[in-house]
C-alpha positions, 0 to 999 in steps of 0.5 A: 153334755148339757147345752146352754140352750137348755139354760136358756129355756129353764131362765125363760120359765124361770121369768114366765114362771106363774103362767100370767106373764113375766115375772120380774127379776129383781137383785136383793139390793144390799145398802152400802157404807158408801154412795152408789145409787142414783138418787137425788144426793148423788146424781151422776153417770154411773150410779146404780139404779134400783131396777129390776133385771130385763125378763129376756135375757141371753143364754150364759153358761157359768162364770160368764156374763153379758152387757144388756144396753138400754136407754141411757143405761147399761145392764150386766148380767153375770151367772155364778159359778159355785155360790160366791158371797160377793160379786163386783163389776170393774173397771171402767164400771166399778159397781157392786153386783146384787144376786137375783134370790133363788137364781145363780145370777147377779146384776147390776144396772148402772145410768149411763148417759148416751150409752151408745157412745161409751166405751167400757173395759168390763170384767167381773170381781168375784171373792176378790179375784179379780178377773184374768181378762178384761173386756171393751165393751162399745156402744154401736155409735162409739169411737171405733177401736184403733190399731193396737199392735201386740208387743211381739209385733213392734217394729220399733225397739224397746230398750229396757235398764235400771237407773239407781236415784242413790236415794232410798225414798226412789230406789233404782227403776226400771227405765223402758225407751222405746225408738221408733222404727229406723231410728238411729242415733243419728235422727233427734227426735223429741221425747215423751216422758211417761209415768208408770213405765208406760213406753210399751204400752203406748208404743201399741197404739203409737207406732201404727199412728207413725207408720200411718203418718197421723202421729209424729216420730217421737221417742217414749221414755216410761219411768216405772212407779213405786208400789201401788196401794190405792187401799192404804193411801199413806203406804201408797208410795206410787201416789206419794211420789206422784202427788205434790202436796200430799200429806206426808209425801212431800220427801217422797215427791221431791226425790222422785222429781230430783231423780226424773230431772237430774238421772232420767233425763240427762241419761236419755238425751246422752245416749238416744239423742233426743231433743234437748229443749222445752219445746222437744220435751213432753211429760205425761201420765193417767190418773195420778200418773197425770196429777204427776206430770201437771205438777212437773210442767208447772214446776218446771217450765224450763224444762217442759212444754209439753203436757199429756194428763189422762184422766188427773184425779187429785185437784189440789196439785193443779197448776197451770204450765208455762204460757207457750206450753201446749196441753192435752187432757181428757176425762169421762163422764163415768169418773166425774171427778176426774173430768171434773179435775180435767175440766178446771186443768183446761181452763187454768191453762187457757186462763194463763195463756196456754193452748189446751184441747180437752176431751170428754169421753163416754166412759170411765177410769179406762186404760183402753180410753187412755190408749186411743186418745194418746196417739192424738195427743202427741200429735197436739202437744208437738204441734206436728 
């Protein structure tokens, strides 16, 4: 049985090779149609530097790959399985990788400002497969993980129906509601209204939050989306229902917005009792999921005044909420856009009046980002 050791002294021959030091491994850069390297037109975190790999590098074993920290930038480092034509790394860091000539190994170096703050969901794009698990990777200075409970281990209840919109632009969706533990129909708690259908996984996070008493008792409504297609922006019906203003997507937008308003929230406040007042109602999202729930409170005031808008993305559709309303947003420096958007949304509603917090995270367009920040979200929008 080959033992990876083994590997690892033919790559360190491999750096050494010519016996007058190491020789560097340098990836065959391929130009692209679209901006990637740091240079001075496109200078931000997360652009590809062109530098060669470091010489010392950590034992792999095929279709593996490891993270090499390094001052103010990061460095990945995958070895091929087979002889892959195209490799690409996601998915807080989406970067193409480049393959080092007469090697199986591929790297990419990407500028990250204070590294050891980040936190960065990885995985490796091979072919177009996309990777069957993901991996958080954090810098030694970085926010602790929080606890996240697997589904199975929830002591609250997830109550899953579908709800038919009697529109054919909405359709019927799956509605998931989860209830803190011991609740009852009795206890009138206020609701979070989350895009995507998002109560269970945010219900991971939430819950040790609540037995903790960091975090108030709330009840997490998630309203399943319409099929992504971030590819074909005009057949991607999720961003047209989600985006107001959109091009051709305004028919779309407006029945989804009938549906939440008139279906979804009447149905949950008659059968889970929840708080029927602006003050009780939160509506939150990530990415376009949060461009939704910005547009919804500044349309809305009478009904929400609450905001939870994780990394929002698309900047014509901001808007500020109504004055009293109390807002959380947040963005990372590896998805400058999106902060760029969260940053303005924090001061429309301070400029309207309005009490926002605004959290800068080292890091990208991250579901695991988005699940530690939204514990303290809910407790800031409920002021509780």
């Amino acid at each position: 049985m080959r033992r990876w050791w083994v590997l690892g002294l033919a790559l360190a021959s491999l750096a050494y090779a010519g016996g007058s030091g190491p020789r560097p491994l340098r990836p065959d850069f391929v130009q692209l149609a679209y901006p990637v390297d740091c240079d001075e037109a496109f200078q931000t975190d997360g652009c590809r530097l062109r530098v060669t790999l470091p010489t010392v590098l950590p034992d792999l074993g095929p279709g593996t790959w490891r993270v090499l920290p390094g001052p103010d930038q990061l460095t990945v480092i995958y070895r091929a399985s087979g002889r892959p034509k195209e490799v690409a790394l996601c998915c807080g860091l989406q970067l193409p990788m480049s393959p080092v000539r007469g090697t199986d190994l591929w790297g990419v170096t990407a500028r990250v400002n204070d590294v050891q703050r980040a936190v960065i969901t990885l995985g490796v794009v091979v072919d177009g497969q996309f990777p069957q698990q993901l991996q958080p990777w954090r810098g030694k200075r970085a926010p602790p993980p929080i606890q996240t409970l697997s589904p199975g281990t929830l002591q609250g209840q997830i109550h899953e129906f579908t709800l038919d919109s009697g529109n054919k632009l909405t359709g019927t969706r799956r509605i998931s509601v989860y209830t803190p533990p011991g609740w009852t129909a009795q206890e009138t708690l206020p609701a979070v209204y989350l895009a995507d259908g998002a109560a269970l996984s945010m219900a991971q996070v939430l819950e040790p939050a609540i037995l903790n008493k960091t975090a108030p008792r709330v009840v997490l409504v998630g309203i399943d989306s319409a099929t992504p297609r971030p590819a074909e922006p005009q057949k991607d019906l999720r961003a047209l229902e989600y985006l107001n203003g959109f091009k051709d997507g305004q028919a779309y937008f407006e029945a989804h917005e009938t549906f939440v308003l008139k279906m979804v929230i009447p149905d949950i406040e008659r059968d889970f009792h929840v708080l029927a007042t602006p003050q009780g109602r939160v509506v939150g999202g990530f990415s376009n999921g949060a461009v939704w729930a910005i547009s919804l409170a500044a349309r809305h005031p009478e009904v929400f005044r609450g905001v939870i808008a994780l990394s929002p993305g698309w900047r014509p559709a901001i808007q500020a909420p109504d004055p009293q309303a109390r807002v959380f947003t947040s963005g990372g420096t590896l998805e400058p856009g999106f902060l760029s958007t969260a940053t303005e949304y924090a001061t429309r509603v301070k400029i309207s009046g309005g009490t926002v917090h605004l959290v800068k995270r080292v890091g990208g367009h991250d579901q695991v980002i988005w699940q530690e920040e939204f514990p303290g979200a809910v407790r800031f929008v409920l002021n509780r």
